[in-house]
N, C-alpha and C positions, 0 to 999 in steps of 0.2 A: 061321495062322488069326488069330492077336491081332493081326499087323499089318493083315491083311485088312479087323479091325473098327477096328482103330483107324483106318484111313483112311475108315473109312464115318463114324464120329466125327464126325471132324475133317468130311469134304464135306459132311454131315448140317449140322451147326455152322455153315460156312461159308453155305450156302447158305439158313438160317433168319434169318440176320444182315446178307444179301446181302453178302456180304466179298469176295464174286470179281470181282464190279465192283458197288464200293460207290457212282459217281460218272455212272450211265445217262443223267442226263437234260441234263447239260453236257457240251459238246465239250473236250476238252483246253487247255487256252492254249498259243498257238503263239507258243512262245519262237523258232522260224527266225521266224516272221513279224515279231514284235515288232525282231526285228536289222534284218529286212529296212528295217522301216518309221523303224528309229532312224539309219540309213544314209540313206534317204531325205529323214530329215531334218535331217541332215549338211550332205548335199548342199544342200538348199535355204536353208538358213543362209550358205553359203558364197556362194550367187549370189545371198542379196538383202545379204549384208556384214555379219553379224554374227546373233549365234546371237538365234534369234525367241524371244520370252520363253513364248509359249503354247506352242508345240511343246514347247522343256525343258520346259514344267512336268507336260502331261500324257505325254510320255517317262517322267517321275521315278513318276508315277503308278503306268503301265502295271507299270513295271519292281518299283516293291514290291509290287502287285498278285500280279503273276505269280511273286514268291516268296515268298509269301505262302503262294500256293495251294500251292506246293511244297514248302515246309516241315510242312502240315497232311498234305499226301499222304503223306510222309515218316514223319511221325509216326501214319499209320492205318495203314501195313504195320507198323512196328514192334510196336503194339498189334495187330494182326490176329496175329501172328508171337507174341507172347506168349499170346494165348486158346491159339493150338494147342499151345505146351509147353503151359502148365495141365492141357486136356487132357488131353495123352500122358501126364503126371505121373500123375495122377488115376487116368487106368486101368493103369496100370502098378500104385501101387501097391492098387489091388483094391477091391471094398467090403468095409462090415465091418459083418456082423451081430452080432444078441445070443445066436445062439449061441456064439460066436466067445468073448466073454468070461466065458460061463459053464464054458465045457469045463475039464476041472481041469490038461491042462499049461498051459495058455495064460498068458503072462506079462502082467499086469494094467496096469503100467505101459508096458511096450512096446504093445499092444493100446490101451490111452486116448492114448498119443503117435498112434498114428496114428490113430486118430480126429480127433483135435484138428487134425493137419495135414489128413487127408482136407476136414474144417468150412472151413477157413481154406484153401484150394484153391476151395472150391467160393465161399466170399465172393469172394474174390480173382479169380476168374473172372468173376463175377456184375459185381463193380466193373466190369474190362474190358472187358466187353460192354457197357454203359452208358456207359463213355466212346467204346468203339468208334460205338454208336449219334450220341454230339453229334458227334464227329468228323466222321462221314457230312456230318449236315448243314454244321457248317461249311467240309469242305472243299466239298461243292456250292456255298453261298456263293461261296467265296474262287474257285471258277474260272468264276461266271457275272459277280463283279467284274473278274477280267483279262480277261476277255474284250469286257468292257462297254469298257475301259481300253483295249483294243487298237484296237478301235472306233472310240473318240472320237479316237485319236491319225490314223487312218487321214482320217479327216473331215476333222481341222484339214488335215491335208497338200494332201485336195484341195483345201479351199479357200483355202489361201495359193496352192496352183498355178495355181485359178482366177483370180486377185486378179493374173498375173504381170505381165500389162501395166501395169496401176496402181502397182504397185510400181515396176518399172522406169522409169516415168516420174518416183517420187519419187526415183528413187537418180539419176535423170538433172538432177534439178533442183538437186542437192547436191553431184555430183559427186564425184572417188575422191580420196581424198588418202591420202598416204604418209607416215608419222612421219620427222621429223628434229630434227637441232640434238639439244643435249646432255639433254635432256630426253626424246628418245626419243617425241615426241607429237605428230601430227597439228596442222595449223596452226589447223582450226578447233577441236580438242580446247582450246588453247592460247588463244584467242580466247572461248571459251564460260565456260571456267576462268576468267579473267578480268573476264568480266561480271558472272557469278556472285558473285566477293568485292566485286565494288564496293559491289553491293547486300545482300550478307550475310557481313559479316564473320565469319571461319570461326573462334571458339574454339577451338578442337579439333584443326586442321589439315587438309589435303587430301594424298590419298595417289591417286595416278594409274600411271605405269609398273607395268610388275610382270612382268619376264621369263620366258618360261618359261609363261608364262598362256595357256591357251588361249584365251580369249575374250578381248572387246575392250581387258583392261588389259594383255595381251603386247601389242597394236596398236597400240597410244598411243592408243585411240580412249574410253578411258573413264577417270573419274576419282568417285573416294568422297569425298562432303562430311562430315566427323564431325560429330557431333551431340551426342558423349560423348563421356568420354575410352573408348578401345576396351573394347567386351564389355561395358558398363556399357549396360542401358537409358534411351536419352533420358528425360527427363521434364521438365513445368515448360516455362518458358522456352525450353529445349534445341527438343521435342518440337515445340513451338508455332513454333520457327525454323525445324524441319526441315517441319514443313504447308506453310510460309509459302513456302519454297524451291520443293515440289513442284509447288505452283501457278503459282509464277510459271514454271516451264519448261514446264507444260503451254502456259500461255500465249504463253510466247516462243517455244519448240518450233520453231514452224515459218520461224519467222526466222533463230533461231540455228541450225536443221540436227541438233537433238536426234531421237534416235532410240528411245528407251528409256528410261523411269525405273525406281527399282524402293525401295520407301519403306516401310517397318513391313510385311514380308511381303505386299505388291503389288507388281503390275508394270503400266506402261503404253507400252503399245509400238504406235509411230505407225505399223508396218506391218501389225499386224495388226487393225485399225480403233481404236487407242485406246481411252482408258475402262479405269478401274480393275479389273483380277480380280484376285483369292488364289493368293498360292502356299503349297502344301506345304509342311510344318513340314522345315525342312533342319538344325537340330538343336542350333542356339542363337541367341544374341545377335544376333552378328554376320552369321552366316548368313544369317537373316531379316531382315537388315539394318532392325536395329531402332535402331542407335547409328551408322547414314550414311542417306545418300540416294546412291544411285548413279545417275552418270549416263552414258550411252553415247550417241556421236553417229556420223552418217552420216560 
């Protein structure tokens, strides 16, 4: 019989609190999809030559997105999972009236201890439930943003697929080159790098090759102009060299066979129509490529 009630409890509980599907009004994020779509866009990196800066970006998106949502979900069973100890505790250990501590065996100190635990149960519960309620909403939140996130990435795909002929007619205009010689780098990697210090003498150094690298600096097809000495943010002079640099490849870009910049946490990338957008905070200095200007060619 007490388990009988204690389950009426607990589903009484649940279902006042909506706990049994706290997340009705959003579809799940579909982490197969999300592979599917990051495969896809793999793929289509590899047939226009080199990874598309919009796809990674909103990839990076989708993907903290969507665990994101999974970590809040994570953390609403656990919280759900605690209200129902609380609880079982609670009615296990009993209520407790005043007659209880008037009767003459009743041991006064034992009898106010649990009182006081019974109080501190029921706070404790009361807390729980309140976080369980913001929980609700932000996990809804967090799975109508992966979802939004999956979306946008699906979009870009189609229209970089739609754009294929256009593309391919710039990668026909550029033609495929192979790295060689001791350097490891593409002839016009080699050619671009060289124009570049004529006209901006690099303080800081230029660092290219990079074995082992997935994208275009295992290729020989890219190379980082420093701005700083490394992990130190430009500033000044530096900064104002490194503007100066970005512009002028936007401008030469299409002469010299530039495919991608990417400059104080932006990216411009001539296959996906140019023009400055935002990336995602990647988690420092250098990551956000705030102390280079990178640059990747066709």
């Amino acid at each position: 019989m007490r388990i009988w009630r204690f389950a009426v409890l607990v589903t009484v509980l649940a279902g006042l609190l909506g706990l049994s599907s706290p997340l009705p009004a959003a579809a799940d994020p579909s982490i197969n999809e999300l592979r599917k779509l990051t495969k896809q866009a793999a793929q289509l990196s590899e047939r226009y030559r080199g990874q598309i800066q919009s796809l990674e970006e909103i990839r990076i998106q989708a993907k903290k997105a969507t665990d994101t949502s999974g970590s809040l979900e994570a953390q609403l069973r656990a919280a759900q999972s605690e209200v129902g100890r609380i609880a079982q505790t609670a009615y296990i250990a009993g209520p407790l009236d005043g007659m209880q501590l008037l009767a003459p065996a009743a041991d006064p100190v034992k009898l106010l201890g649990q009182a006081a635990n019974l109080d501190y149960m029921a706070d404790e519960r009361t807390r729980r439930v309140e976080s369980i309620r913001t929980l609700i909403e932000k996990s809804k939140e967090a799975r109508l943003n992966a979802n939004g996130k999956i979306a946008k990435l699906r979009k870009e795909i189609a229209t970089l697929q739609s754009r294929r002929k256009q593309i391919e007619r710039l990668l026909a205009k550029y033609g495929f080159q192979q790295p060689g010689g001791s350097e490891g780098l593409t002839p016009r990697m080699i050619s671009v790098r060289a124009e570049i210090m004529r006209n901006f003498p690099m303080r800081y150094g230029v660092g290219c090759l990079r074995p082992g690298d997935p994208g275009e600096h295992g290729k020989g097809r890219a190379c980082d102009f420093m701005m700083s000495s490394g992990g130190r943010m430009a500033g000044g002079n530096d900064a104002a060299t490194g503007d100066a640099l970005a512009a002028w490849l936007i401008q030469n870009g299409p002469r010299l066979g530039v495919m991608y910049i990417i400059w104080k946490q932006r990216y411009y990338d001539i296959r996906s129509g140019g023009g400055w957008d935002p990336m995602s905070d990647r988690g420092g200095v250098t990551a956000n490529h705030y102390d280079h200007v990178h640059v990747s060619v066709f």
